[in-house]
C-alpha positions, 0 to 999 in steps of 0.5 A, a space after each residue: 195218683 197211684 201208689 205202690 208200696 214195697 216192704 223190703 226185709 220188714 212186715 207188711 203192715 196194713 196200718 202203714 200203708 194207709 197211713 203212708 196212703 193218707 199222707 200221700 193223698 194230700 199231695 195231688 189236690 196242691 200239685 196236679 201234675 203227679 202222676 204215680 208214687 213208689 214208696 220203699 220201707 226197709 230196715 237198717 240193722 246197723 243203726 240201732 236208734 234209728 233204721 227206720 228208711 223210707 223212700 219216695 218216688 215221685 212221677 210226674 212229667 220230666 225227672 222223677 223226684 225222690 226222697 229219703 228218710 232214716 228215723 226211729 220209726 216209720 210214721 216220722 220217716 214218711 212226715 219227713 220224706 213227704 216234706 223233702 218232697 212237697 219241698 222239691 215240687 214247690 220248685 218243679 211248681 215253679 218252673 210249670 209256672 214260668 212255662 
């Protein structure tokens, strides 16, 4: 599975991507099918607790699925992208299954 990560208004930061690249590649060995992940990082300057936003992209054969996170920081915010997703493939798994 590729993976692609933009930073949008915010630092790059090596150590995020590879951490967001870590967590990632755990998905592939449970769902096969995954094709590509687009990964978003930005920054909500309203919010002053939390802010931290990342998005998630999945492709994957039919709809794509995406997920969304706001928290205090950018690791807990990809723990809990990655969560709504694993949540929302273990559906599509279903579906490939009764197929």
């Amino acid at each position: 599975m590729t993976v692609s990560i933009q930073y949008v208004g915010v630092d790059k930061s090596e150590t995020l991507s590879k951490f967001t690249k870590e967590k990632l590649s755990k998905l592939p060995n449970k769902y096969e099918f995954l094709i590509s992940a687009s990964v978003h990082f930005k920054q909500d300057e309203k919010e002053h607790i939390n802010g931290k936003i990342c998005n998630i992209e999945l492709s994957l054969p039919g709809p794509r699925i995406f997920a969304t996170s706001n928290e205090r920081n950018f690791e807990v915010s990809v723990r809990e992208t990655i969560k709504d997703l694993e949540r929302q493939l273990k559906k599509r798994k279903q579906v490939f299954k009764t197929h």
